[in-house]
C-alpha positions as CSV (number, residue, x, y, z in Angstrom):
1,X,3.1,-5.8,2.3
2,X,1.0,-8.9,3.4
3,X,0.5,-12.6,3.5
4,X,-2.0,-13.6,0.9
5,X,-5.3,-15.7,2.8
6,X,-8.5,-16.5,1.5
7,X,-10.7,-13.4,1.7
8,X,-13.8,-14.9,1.5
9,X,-13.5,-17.3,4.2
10,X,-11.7,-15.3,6.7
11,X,-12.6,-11.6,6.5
12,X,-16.7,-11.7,7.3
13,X,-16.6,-13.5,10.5
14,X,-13.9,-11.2,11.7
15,X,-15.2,-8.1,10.7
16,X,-18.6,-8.3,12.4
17,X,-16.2,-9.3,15.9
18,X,-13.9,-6.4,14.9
19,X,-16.8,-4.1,14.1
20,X,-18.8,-5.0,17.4
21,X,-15.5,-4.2,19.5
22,X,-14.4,-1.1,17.8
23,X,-17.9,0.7,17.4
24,X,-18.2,0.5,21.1
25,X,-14.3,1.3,22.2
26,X,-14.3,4.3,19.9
27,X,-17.2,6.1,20.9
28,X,-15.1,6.2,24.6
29,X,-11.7,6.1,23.5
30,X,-11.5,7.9,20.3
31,X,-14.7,10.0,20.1
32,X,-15.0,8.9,16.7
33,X,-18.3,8.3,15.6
34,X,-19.5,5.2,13.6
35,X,-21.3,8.0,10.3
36,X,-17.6,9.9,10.4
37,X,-19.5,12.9,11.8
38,X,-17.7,16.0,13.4
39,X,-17.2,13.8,16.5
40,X,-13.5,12.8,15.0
41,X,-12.8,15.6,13.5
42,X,-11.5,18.8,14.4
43,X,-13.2,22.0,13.8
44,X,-10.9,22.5,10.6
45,X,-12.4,19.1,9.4
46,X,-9.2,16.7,9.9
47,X,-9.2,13.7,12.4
48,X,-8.8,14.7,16.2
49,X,-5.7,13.9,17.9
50,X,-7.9,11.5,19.9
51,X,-9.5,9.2,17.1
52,X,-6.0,9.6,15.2
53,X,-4.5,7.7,17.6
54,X,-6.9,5.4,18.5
55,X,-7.5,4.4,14.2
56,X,-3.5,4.4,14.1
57,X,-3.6,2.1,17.2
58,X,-6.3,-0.4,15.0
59,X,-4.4,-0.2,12.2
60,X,-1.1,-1.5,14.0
61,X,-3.3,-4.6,15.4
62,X,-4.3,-4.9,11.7
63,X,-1.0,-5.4,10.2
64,X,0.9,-6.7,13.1
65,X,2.6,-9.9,11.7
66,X,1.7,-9.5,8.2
67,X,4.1,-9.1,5.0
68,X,4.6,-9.4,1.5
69,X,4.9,-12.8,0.0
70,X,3.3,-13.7,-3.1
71,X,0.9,-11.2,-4.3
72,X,-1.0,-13.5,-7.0
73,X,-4.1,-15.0,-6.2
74,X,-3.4,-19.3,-6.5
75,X,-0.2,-18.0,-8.5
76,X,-0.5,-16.2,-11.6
77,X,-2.6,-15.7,-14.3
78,X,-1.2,-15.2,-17.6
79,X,-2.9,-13.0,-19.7
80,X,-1.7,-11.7,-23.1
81,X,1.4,-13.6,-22.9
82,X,4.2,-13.0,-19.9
83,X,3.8,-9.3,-19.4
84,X,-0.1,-9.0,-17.7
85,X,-1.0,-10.8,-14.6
86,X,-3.5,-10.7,-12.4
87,X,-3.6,-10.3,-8.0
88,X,-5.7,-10.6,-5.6
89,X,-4.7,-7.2,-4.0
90,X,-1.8,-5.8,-6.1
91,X,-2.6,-3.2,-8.8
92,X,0.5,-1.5,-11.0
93,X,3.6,-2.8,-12.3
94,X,7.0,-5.1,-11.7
95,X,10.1,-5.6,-13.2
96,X,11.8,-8.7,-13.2
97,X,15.3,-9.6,-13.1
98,X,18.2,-9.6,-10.5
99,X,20.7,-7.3,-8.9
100,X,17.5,-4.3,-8.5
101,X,19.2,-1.6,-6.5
102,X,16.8,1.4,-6.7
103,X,13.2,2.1,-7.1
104,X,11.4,5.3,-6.3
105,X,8.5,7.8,-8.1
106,X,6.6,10.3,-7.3
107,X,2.7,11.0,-6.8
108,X,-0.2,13.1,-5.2
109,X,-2.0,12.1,-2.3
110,X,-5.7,10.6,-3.9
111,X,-8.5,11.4,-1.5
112,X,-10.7,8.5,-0.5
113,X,-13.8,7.9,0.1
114,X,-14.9,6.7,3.3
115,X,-18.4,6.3,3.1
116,X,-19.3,4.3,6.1
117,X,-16.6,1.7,5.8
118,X,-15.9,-0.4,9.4
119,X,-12.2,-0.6,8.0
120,X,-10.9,-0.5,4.5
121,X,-6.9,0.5,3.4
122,X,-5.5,0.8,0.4
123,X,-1.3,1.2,0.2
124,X,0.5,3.0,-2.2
125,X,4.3,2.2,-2.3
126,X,8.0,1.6,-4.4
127,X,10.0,-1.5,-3.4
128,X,12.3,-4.1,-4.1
129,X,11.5,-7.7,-4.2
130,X,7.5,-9.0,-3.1
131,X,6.8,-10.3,-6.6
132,X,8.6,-13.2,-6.8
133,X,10.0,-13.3,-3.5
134,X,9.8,-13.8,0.2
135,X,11.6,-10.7,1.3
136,X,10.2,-7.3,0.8
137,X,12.0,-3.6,1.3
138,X,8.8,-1.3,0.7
139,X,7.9,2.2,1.6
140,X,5.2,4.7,0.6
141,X,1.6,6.3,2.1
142,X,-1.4,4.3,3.4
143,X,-5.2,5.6,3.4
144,X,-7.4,4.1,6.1
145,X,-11.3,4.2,6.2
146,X,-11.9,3.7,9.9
147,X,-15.5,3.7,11.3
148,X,-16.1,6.1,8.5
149,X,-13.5,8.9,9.1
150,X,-10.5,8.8,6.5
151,X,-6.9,8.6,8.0
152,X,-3.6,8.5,6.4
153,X,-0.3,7.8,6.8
154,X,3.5,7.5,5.6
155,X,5.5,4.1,6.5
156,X,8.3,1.3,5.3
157,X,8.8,-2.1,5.5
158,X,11.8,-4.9,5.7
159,X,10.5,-8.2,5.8
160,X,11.5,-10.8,7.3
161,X,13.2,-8.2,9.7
162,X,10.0,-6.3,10.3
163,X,5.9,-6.0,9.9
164,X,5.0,-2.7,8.2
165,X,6.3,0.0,10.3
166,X,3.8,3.7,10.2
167,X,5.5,6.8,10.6
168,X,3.4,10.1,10.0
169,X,0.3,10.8,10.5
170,X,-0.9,13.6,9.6
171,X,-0.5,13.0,5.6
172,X,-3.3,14.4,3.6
173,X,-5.0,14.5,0.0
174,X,-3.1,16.4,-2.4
175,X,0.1,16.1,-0.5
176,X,3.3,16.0,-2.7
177,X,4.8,12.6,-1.9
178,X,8.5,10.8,-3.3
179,X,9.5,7.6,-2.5
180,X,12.5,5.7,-2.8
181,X,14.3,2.5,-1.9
182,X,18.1,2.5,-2.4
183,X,20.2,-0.9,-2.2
184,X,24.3,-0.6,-1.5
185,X,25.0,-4.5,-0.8
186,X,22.6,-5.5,2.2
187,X,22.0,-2.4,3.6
188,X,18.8,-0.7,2.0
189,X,18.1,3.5,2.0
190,X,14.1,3.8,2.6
191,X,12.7,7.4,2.5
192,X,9.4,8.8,2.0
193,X,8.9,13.1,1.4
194,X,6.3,14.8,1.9
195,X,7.0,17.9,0.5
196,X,3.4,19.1,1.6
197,X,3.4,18.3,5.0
198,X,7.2,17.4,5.9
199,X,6.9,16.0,9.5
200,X,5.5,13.1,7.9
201,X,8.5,12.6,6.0
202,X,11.4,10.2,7.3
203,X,14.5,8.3,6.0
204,X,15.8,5.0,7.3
205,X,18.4,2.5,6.2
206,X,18.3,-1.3,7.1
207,X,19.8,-4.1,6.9
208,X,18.7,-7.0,4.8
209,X,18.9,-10.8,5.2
210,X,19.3,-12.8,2.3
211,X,16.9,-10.2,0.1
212,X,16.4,-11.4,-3.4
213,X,16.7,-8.5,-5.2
214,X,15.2,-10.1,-8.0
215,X,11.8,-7.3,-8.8
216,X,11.2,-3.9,-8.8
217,X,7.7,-2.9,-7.7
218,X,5.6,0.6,-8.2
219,X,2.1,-0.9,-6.8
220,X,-1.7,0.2,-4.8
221,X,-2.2,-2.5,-3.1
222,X,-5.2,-3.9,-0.3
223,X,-3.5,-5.0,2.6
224,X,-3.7,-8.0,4.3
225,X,-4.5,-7.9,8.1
226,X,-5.4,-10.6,11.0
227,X,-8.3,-11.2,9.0
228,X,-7.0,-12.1,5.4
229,X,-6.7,-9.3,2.7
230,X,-8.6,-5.7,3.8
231,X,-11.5,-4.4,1.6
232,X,-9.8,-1.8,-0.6
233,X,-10.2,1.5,0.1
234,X,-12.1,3.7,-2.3
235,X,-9.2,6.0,-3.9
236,X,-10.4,6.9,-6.9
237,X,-7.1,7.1,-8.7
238,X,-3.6,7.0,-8.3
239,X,-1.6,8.5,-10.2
240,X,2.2,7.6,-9.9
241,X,4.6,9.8,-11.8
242,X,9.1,9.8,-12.4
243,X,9.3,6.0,-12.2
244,X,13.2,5.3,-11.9
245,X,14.9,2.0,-11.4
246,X,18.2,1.1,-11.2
247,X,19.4,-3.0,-12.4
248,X,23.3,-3.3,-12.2
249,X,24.9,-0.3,-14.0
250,X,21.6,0.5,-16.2
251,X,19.1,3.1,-15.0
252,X,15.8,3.4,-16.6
253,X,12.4,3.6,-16.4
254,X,10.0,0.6,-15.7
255,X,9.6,0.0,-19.4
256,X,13.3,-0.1,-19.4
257,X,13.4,-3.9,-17.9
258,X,10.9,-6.8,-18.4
259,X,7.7,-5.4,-16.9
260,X,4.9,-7.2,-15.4
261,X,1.3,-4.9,-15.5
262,X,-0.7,-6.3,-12.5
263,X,-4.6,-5.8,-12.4
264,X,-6.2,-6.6,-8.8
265,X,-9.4,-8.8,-9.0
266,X,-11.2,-11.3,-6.9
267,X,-11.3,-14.6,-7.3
268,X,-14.6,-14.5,-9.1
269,X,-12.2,-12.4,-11.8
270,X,-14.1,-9.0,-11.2
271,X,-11.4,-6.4,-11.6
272,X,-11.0,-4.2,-8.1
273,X,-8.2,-2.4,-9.7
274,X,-6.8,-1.8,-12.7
275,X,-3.3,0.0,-14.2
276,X,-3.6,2.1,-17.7
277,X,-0.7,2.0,-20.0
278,X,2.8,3.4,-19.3
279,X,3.6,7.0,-20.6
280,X,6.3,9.2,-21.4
281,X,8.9,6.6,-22.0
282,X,7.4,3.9,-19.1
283,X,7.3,6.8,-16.5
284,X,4.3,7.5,-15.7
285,X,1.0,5.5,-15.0
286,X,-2.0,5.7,-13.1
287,X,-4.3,3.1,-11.4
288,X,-7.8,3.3,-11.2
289,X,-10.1,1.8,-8.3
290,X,-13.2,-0.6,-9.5
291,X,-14.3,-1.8,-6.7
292,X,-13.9,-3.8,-3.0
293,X,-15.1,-6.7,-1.9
């Protein structure tokens, strides 16, 4: 989803200038309170239309101009031979290969917690190409910690045609989500259900330029934003379920091509998230949040 920079360099400065402006626009603009109090949330406990729009509005200024390239923190590093690597803000599995036509699974909303995080995000997604490529055809949900209050969200991405485009709103914990990408030549099928809360739901298909094809991704990721790569949200676990891909004329499951597991850590090497073992024939999987920055 983003360009890879140096967390540690970039994201401190800019947070305190992002936090000073934000604290004092949202208490105006949004009502949202800096504790994630009632004052952004409706009566029934979910964000107000108000501080919805004005945390969807961040976000956008966030990610504007920012997109997948290569995921590994300095490149990768090989542990246990050719199938586990480590990123600095992917956590799941890739297959490798060429000709990838179709990814997709299946998973519950997790629920985060917020705390009183300035901004965090954690992305939950399917896609074609990223891991060893410059092009990226991604779609999936998106949690947001913004000045405390949790926000989430359904979206898709083509890159280089496009920066990370959100689409509902109104997605919460415990919503049934499927995602899919679908490849016929250069034009690519993205759609996102939620079965839970449907107008979040949406289907596109775009056109690709020169797209690799060459990786299939099931991934949580930390974004990257204007600032370098986002503290990751606090989502417990993710638990991602019905893996399919398709490679040529073979369909399978992720275990079904070479597979990549990808553990997220720093680059002090302390793990921020970390994938368990595939199940029921490569599948199934789950990823389990460690820590931020």
């Amino acid at each position: 989803m983003t360009k890879r920079n140096s967390r540690f360099l970039s994201y401190p400065l800019a947070a305190g200038v992002l936090a000073a402006g934000m604290l004092a626009a949202a208490s105006t603009a949004a009502g949202a309170s800096t504790d994630g109090s009632s004052q952004a949330r409706s009566s029934s406990g979910t964000p107000t239309a108000a501080a919805t729009a004005f945390a969807r509005n961040a976000l956008h200024k966030m990610l504007s101009g920012h997109h997948a390239l290569d995921q590994h923190a300095g490149g990768a590093r090989k542990i246990d031979g050719q199938t586990k690597v480590t990123s600095n803000n992917w956590s799941g599995y890739a297959d490798t290969g060429s000709n990838f036509s179709k990814v997709s699974a299946n998973w519950t909303e997790p629920k985060a917690s917020c705390g009183l995080d300035v901004e965090s995000l954690a992305a939950f997604w399917v896609g074609i190409d990223g891991f060893k490529s410059s092009s990226v055809e991604q779609d999936g949900t998106m949690v947001e910690c913004y000045l405390g209050t949790e926000y989430e969200y359904t979206w898709w991405e083509m890159y280089p045609t496009n920066s990370v485009q959100t689409v509902g709103s109104t997605v919460q914990p415990g919503d049934k989500i499927s995602a899919s990408v679908n490849r016929s030549g250069t034009s690519y099928a993205l759609s996102v259900t939620d079965s839970t809360h449907p107008a979040n739901s949406f289907s596109t298909t775009q056109t690709g330029s020169g797209d690799a094809n060459s990786s299939a991704e099931w991934i949580a990721e930390a974004p990257s934003t204007s600032a370098g790569v986002s503290p990751l949200t606090n989502f417990g676990t993710w638990n991602a379920s019905g893996a399919s891909v398709s490679n040529g004329s073979t369909t399978g499951t992720i275990s079904s091509f070479p597979d990549d597991e990808i553990t997220m850590s720093d680059t002090l090497g302390n793990t921020e998230a970390s994938p368990s073992a595939l199940a029921n024939s490569g599948s199934d999987f789950s990823v389990a949040w460690k820590s931020s920055l």
